[in-house]
N, CA, C and O of each residue as an XYZ file, in Angstrom:
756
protein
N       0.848     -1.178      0.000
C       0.000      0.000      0.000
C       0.891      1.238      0.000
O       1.826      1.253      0.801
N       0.683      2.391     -0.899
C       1.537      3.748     -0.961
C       0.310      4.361     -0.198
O      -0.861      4.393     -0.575
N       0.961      4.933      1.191
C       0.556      6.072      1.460
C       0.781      7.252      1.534
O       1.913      7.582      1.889
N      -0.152      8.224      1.247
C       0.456      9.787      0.790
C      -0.468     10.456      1.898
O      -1.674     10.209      1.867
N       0.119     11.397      2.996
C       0.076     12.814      4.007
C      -0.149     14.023      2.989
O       0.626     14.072      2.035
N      -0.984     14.851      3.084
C      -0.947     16.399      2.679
C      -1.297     17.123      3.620
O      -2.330     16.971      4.272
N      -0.267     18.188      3.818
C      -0.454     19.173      4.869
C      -0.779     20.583      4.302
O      -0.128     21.174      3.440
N      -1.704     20.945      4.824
C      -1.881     22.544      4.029
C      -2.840     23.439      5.142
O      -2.812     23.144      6.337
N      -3.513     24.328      4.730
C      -3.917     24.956      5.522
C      -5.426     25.196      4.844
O      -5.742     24.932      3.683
N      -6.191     25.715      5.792
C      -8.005     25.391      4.960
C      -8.020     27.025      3.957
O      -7.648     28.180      4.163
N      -8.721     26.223      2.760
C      -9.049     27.108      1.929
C      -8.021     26.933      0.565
O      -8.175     27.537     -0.497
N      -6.947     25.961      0.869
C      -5.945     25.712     -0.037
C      -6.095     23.919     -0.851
O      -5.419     23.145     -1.528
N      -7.214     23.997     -0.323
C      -7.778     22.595     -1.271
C      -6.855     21.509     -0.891
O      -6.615     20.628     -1.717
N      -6.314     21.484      0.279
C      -6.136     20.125      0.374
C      -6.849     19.455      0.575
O      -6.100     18.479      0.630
N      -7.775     19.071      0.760
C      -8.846     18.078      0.732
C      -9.225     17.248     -0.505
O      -9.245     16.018     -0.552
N      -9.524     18.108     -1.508
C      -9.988     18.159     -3.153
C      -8.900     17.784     -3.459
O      -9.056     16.826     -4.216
N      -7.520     18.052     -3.256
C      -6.128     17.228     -3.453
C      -6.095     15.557     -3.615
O      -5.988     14.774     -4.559
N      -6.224     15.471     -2.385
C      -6.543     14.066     -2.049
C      -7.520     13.767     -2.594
O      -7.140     12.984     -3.464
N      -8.653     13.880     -2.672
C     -10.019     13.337     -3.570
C      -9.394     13.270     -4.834
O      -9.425     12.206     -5.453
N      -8.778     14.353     -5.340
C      -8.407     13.529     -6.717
C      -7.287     12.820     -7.240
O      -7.168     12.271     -8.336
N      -6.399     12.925     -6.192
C      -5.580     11.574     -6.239
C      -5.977     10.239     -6.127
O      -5.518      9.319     -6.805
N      -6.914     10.136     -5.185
C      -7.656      9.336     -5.181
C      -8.580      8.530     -6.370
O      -8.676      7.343     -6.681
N      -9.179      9.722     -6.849
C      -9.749      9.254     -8.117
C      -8.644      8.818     -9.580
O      -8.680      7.843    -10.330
N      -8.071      9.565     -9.554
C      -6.992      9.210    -10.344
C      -6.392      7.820    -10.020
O      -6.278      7.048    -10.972
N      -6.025      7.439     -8.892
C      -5.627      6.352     -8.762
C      -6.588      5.387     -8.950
O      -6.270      4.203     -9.065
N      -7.804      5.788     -8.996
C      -8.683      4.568     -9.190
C      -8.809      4.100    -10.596
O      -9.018      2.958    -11.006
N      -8.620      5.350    -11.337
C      -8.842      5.552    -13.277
C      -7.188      4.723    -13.500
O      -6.971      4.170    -14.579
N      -6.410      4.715    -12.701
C      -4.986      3.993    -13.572
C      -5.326      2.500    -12.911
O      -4.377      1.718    -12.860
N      -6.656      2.036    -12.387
C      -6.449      0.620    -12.202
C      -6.717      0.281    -10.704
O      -7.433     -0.683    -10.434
N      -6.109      1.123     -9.626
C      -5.937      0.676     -8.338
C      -7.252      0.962     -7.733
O      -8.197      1.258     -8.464
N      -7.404      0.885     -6.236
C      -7.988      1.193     -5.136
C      -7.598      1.713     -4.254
O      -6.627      1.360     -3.586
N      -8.447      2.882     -4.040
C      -7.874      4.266     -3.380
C      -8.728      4.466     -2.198
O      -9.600      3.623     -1.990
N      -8.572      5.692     -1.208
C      -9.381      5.702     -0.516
C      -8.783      7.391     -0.143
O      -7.605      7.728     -0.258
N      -9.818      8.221      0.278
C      -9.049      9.604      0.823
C      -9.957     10.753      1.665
O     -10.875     11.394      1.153
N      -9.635     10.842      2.660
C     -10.484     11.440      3.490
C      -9.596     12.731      4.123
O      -8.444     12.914      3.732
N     -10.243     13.647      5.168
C      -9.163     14.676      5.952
C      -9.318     14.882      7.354
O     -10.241     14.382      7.996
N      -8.484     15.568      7.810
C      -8.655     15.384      9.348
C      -8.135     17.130      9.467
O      -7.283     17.702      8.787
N      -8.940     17.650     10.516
C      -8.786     18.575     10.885
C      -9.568     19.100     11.755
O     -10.627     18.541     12.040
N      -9.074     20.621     12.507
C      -9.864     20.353     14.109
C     -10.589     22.088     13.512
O     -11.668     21.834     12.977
N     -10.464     22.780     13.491
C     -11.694     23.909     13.407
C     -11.658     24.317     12.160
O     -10.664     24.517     11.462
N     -12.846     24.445     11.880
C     -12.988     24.296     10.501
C     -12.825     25.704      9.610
O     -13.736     26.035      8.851
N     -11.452     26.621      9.763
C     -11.539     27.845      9.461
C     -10.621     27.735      8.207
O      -9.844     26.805      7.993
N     -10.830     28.846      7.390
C     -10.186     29.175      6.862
C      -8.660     29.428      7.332
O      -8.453     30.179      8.284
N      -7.692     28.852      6.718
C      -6.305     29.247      7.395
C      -5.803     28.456      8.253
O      -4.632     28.539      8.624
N      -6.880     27.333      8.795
C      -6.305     26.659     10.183
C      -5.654     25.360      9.237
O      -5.679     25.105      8.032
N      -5.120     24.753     10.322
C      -4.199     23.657      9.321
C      -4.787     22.588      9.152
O      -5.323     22.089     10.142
N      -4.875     21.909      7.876
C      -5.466     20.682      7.591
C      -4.481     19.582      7.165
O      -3.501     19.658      6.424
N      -5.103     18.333      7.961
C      -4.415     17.473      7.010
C      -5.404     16.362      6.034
O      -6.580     16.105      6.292
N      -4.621     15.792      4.873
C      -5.672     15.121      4.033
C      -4.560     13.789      3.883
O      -3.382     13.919      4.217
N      -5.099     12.542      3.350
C      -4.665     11.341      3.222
C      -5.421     10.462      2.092
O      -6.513     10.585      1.537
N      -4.471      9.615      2.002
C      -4.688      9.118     -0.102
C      -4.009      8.100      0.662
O      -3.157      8.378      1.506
N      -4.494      6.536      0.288
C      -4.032      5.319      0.239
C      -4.424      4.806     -1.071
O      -5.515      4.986     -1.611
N      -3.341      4.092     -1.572
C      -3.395      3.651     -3.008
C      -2.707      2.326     -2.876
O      -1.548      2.264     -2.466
N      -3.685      0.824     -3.357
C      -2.771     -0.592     -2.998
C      -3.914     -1.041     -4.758
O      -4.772     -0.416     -5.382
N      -3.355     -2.202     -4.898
C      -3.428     -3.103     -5.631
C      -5.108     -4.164     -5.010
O      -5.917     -4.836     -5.651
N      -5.018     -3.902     -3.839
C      -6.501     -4.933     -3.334
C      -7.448     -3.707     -2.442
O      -7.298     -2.490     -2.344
N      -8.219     -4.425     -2.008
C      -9.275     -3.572     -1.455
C      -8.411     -3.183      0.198
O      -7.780     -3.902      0.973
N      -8.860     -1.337      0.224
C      -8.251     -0.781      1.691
C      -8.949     -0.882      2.786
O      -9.944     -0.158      2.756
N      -8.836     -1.444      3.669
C      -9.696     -1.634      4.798
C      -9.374     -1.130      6.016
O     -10.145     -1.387      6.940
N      -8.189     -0.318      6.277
C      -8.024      0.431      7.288
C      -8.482      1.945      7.196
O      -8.314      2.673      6.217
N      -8.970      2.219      8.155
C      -9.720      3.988      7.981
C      -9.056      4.974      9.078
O      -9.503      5.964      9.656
N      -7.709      4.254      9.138
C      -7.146      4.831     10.374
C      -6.189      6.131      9.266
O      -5.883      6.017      8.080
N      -5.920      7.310     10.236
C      -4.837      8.142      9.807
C      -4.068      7.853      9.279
O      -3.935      6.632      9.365
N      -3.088      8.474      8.457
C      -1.691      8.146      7.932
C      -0.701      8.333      8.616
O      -0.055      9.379      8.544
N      -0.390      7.315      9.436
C       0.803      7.717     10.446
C       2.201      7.445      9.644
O       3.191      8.004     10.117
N       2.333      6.848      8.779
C       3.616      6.068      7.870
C       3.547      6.686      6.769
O       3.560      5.858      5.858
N       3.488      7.585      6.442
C       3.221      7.992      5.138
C       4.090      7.635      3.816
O       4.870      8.578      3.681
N       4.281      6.766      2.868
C       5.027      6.756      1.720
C       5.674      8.316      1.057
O       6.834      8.544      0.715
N       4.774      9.018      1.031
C       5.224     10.405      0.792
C       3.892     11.462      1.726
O       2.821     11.255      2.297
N       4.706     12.520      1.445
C       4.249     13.657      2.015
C       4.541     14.765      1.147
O       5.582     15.047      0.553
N       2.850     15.633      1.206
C       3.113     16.964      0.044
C       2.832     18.253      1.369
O       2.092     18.114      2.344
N       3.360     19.022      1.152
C       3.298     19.962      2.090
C       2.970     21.105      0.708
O       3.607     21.238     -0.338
N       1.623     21.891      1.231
C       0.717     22.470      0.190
C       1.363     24.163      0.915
O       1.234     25.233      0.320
N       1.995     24.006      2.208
C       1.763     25.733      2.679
C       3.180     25.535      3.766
O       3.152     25.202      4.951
N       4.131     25.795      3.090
C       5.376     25.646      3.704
C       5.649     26.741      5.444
O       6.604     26.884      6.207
N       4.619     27.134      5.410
C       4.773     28.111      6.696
C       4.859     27.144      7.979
O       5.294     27.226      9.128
N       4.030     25.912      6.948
C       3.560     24.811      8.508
C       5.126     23.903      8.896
O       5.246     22.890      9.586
N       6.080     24.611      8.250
C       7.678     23.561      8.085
C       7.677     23.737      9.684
O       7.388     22.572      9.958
N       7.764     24.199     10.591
C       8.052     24.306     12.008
C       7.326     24.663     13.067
O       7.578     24.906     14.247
N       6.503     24.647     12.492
C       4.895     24.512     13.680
C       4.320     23.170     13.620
O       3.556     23.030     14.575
N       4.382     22.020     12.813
C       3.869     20.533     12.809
C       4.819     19.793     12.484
O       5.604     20.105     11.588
N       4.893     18.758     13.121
C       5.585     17.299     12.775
C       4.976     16.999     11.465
O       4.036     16.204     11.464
N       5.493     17.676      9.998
C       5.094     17.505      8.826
C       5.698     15.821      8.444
O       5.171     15.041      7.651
N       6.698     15.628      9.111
C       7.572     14.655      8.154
C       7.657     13.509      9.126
O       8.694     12.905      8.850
N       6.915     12.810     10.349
C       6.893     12.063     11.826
C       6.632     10.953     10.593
O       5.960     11.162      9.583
N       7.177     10.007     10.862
C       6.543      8.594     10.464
C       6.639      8.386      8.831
O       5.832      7.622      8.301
N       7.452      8.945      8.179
C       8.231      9.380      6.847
C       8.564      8.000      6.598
O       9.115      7.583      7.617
N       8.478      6.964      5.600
C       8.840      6.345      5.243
C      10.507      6.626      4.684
O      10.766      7.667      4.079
N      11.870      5.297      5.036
C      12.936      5.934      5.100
C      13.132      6.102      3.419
O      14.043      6.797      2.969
N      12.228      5.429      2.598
C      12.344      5.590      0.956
C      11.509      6.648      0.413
O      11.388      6.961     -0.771
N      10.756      7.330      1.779
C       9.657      8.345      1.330
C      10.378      9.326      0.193
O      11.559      9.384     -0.149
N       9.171     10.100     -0.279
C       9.060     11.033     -0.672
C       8.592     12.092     -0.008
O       7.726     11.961      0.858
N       9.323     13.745     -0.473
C       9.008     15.162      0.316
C       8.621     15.682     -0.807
O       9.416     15.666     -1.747
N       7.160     16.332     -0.992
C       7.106     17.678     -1.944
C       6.270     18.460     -1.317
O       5.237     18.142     -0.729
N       7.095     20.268     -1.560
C       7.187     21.007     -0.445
C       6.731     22.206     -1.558
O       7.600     22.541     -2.362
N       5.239     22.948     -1.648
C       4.989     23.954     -2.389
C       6.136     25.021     -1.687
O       6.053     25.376     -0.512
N       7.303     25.501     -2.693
C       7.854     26.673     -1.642
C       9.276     26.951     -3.270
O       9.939     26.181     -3.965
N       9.071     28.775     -3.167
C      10.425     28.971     -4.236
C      11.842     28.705     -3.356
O      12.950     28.675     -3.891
N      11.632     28.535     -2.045
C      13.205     28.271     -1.243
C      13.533     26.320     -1.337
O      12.697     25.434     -1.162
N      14.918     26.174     -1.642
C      15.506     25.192     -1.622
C      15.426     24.254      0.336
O      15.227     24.875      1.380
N      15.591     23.137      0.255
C      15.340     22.380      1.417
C      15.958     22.914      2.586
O      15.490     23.073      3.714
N      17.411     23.233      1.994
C      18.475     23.685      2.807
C      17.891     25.240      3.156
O      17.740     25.746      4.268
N      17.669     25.706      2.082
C      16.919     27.473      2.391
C      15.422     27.520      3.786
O      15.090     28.418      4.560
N      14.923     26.263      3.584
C      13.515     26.185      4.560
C      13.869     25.125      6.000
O      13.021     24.885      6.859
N      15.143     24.638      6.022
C      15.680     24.876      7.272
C      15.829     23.487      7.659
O      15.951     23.279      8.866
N      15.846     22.217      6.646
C      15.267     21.202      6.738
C      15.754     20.170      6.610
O      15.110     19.143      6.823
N      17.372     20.152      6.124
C      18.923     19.809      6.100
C      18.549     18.185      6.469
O      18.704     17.263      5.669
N      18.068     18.052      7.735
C      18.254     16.488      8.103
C      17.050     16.114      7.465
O      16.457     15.443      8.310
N      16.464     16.166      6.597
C      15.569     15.274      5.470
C      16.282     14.940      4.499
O      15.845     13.971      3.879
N      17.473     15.497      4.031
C      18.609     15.074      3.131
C      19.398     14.043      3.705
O      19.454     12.891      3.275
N      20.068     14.537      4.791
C      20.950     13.341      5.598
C      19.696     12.110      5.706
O      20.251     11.012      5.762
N      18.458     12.002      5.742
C      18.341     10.855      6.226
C      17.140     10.137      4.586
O      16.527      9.071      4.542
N      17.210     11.083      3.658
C      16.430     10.275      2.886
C      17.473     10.577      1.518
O      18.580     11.101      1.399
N      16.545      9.985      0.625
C      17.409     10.365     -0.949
C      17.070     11.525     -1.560
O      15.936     11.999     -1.624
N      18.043     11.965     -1.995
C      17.617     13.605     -2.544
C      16.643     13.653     -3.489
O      15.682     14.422     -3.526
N      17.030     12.528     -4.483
C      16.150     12.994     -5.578
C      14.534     12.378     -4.967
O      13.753     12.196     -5.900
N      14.164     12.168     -4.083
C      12.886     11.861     -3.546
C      12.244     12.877     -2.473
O      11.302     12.676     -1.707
N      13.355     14.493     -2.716
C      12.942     15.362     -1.909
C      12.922     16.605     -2.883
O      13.915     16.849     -3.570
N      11.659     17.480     -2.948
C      11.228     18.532     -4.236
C      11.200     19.635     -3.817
O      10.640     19.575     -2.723
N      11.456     20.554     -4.022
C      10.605     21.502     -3.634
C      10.209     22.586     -5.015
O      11.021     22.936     -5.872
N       8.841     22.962     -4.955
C       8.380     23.856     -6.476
C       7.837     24.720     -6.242
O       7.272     24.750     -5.148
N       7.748     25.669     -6.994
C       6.983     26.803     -6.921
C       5.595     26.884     -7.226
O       5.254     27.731     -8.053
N       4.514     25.966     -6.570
C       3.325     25.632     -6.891
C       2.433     26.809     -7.181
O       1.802     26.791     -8.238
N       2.313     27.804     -6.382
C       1.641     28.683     -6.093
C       1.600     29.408     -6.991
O       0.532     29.823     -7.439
N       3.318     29.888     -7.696
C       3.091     30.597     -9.029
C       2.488     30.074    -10.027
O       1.743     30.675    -10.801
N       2.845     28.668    -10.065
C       2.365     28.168    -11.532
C       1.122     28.116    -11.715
O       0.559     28.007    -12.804
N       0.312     28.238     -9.984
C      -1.698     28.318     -9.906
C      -1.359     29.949    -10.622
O      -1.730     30.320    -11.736
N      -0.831     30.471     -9.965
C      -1.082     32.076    -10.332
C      -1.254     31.880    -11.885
O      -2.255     31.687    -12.576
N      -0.044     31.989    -12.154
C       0.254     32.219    -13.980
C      -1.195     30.972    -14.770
O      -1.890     31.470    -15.656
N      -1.434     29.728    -14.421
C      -2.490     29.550    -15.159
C      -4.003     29.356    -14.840
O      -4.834     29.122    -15.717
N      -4.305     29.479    -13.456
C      -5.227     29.607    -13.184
C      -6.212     31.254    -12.598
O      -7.332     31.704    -12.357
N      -4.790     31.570    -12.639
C      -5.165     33.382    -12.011
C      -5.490     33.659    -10.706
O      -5.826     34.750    -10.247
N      -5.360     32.497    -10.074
C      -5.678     32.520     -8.419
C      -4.306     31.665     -7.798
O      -3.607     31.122     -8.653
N      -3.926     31.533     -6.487
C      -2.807     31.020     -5.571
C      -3.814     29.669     -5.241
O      -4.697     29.794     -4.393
N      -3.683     28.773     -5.740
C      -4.390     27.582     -5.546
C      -3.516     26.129     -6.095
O      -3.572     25.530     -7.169
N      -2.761     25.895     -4.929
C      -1.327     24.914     -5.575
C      -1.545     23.748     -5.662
O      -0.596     23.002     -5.906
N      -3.077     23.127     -5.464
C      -3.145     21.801     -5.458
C      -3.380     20.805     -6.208
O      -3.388     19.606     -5.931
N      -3.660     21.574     -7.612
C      -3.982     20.705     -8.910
C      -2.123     20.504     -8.713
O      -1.527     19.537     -8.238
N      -1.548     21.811     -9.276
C      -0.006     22.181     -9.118
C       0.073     21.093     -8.783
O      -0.232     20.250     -9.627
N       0.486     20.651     -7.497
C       1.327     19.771     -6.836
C       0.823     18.214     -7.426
O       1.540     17.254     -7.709
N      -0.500     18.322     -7.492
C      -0.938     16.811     -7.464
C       0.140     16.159     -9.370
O       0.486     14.993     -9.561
N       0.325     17.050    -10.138
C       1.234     16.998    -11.157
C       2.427     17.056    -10.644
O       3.136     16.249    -11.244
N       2.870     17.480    -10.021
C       4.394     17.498     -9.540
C       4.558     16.193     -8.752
O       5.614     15.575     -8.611
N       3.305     15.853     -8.241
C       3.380     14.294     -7.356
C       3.192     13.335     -8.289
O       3.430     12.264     -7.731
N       2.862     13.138     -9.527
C       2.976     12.261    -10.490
C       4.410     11.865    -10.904
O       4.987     10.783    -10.793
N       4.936     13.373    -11.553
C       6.669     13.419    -11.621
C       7.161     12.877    -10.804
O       8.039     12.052    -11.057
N       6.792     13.134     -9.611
C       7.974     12.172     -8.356
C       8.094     11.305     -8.355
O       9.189     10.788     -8.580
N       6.942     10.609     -8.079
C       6.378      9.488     -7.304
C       6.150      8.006     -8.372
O       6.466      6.849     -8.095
N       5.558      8.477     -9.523
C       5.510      7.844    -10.663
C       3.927      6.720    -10.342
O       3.563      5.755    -11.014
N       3.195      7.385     -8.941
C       2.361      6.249     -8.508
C       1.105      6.807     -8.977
O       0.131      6.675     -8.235
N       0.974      7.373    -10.018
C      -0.418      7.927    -10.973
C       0.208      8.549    -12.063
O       1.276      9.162    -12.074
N      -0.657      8.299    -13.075
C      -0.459      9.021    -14.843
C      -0.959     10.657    -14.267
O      -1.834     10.969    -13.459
N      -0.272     11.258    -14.835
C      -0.858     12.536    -15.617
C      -1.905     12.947    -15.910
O      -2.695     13.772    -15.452
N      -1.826     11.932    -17.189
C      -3.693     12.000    -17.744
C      -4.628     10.951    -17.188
O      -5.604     10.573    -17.835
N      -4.259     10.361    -15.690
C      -5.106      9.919    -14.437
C      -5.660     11.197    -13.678
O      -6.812     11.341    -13.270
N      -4.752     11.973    -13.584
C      -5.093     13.276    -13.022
C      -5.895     14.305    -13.384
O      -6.771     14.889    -12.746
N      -5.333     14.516    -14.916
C      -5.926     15.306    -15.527
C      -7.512     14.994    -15.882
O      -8.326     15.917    -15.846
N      -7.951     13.501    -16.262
C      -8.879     13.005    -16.177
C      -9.858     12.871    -14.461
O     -11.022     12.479    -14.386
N      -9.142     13.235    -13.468
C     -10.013     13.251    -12.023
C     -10.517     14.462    -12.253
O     -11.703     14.638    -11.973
N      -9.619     15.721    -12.891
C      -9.960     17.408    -12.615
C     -10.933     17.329    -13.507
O     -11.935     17.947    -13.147
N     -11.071     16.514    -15.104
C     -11.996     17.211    -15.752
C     -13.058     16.764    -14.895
O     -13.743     17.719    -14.531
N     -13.612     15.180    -14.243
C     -14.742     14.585    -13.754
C     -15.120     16.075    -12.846
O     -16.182     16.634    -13.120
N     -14.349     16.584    -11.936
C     -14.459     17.216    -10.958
C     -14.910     18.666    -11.524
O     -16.120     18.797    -11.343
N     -14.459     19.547    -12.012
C     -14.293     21.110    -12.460
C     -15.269     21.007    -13.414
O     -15.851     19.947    -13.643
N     -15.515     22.167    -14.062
C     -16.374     22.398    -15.356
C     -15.296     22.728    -16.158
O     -14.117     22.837    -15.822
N     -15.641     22.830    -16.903
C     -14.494     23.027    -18.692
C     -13.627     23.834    -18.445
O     -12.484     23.470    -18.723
N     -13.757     24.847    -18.003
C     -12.405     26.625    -18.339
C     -11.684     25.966    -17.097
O     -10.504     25.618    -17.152
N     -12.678     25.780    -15.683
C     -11.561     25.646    -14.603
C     -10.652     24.268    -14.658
O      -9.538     23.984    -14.217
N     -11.370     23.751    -15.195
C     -10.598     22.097    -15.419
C      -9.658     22.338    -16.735
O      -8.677     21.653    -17.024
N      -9.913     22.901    -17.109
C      -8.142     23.206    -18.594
C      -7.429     24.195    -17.876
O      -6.236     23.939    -18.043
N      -7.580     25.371    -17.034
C      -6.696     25.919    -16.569
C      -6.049     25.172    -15.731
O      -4.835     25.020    -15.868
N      -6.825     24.503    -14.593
C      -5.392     22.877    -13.627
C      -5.259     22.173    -14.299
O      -4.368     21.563    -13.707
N      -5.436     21.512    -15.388
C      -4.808     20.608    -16.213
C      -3.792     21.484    -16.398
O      -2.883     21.328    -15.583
N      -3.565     22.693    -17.495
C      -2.430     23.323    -17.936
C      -1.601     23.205    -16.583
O      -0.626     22.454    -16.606
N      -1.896     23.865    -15.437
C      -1.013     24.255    -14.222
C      -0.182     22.471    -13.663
O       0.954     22.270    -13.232
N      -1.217     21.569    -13.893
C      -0.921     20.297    -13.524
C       0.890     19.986    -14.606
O       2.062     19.693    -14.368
N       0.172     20.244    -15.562
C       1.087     19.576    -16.760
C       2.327     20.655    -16.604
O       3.479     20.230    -16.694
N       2.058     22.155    -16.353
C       3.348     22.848    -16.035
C       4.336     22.416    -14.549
O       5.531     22.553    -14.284
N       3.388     21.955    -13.940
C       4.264     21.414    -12.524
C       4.995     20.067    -12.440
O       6.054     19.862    -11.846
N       4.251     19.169    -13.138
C       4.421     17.959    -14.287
C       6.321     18.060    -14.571
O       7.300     17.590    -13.993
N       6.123     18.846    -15.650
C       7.247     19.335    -15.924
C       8.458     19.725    -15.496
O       9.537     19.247    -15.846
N       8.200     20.918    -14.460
C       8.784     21.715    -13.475
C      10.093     20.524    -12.838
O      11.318     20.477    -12.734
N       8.644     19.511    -12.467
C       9.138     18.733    -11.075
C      10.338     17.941    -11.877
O      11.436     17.778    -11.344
N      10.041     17.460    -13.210
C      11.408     16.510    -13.969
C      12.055     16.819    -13.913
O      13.096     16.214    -13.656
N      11.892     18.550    -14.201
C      13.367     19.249    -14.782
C      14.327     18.866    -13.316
O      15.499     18.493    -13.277
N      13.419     19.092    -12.225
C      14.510     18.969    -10.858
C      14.817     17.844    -10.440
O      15.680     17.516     -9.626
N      13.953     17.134    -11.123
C      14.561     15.635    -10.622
C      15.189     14.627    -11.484
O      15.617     13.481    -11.343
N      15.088     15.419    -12.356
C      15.877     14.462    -13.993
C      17.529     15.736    -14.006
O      18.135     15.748    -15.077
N      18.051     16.594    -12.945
C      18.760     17.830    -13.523
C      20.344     17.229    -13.102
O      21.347     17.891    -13.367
């Protein structure tokens, strides 16, 4: 079973993150499951969301304490939460943020995992530039394809159209497929 943590803050769609990873993972074949946890339901307060993706049916409904990877949607939360507790040691890190790992203070995620399984992107711009709003979670959920390799693209892109109506679902597709990208260049560099 791959499990995937998203940490973000409310109003930044982590939730809808996970739902469509979820769905996506279901369109490339698997069985998914994705729910969120969070304590007041405000705008701004911190959320977390969770995506399990296996080959047979998921039957645990417990939290993600082990996470296979972890996307961190709002890098402010780097030192106010145990973002990275229970990190698988082959995990994956993707970290919406224009500062490098070493720049966001975070050094022993290098010493203890593999680099190229640690990202960090500029999600937020790439919502800006194609969606016209700061909304990084189509963003990332493409940059988590690049990483991770544990969903297609056009698994994704196919959850946003089910989900969005036409204009908003081609603008996160575009933003998906630019983060898509983004994420190779840094991990293929």
């Amino acid at each position: 079973m791959f499990e995937v943590r998203m940490h973000g803050r409310g109003g930044q769609g982590v939730v809808t993150a996970a739902e469509l990873l979820s769905v996506a993972a279901f369109i490339d074949g698997h069985e998914a499951q994705a729910f969120p946890s969070f304590g007041s339901e405000r705008m701004g307060a911190p959320v977390m969301s969770f995506c399990r993706i296996d080959d047979e049916a998921i039957r645990v409904r417990e939290p993600v304490t082990s996470p296979d990877a972890v996307v961190v949607v709002d890098a402010s939360l780097l030192h106010h939460v145990e973002l990275f507790s229970g990190l698988a040691p082959h995990g994956y890190v993707l970290i919406n943020s224009t500062r490098s790992l070493e720049e966001l203070g975070i050094d022993e995620l290098t010493e203890r995992h593999e680099p190229d399984r640690l990202v960090t992107i500029d999600a937020t711009e790439i919502a800006r530039e194609f969606i016209g709003r700061p909304l990084p979670n189509v963003c990332l959920l493409g940059a988590f394809a690049a990483l991770t390799g544990t969903v297609k693209l056009e698994s994704i892109e196919a959850a946003v159209l089910d989900r969005f109506r036409a204009s908003v679902a081609d603008q996160n597709i575009q933003a998906a497929r630019a983060a898509y990208t983004a994420c190779q260049k840094v991990t293929h560099a």
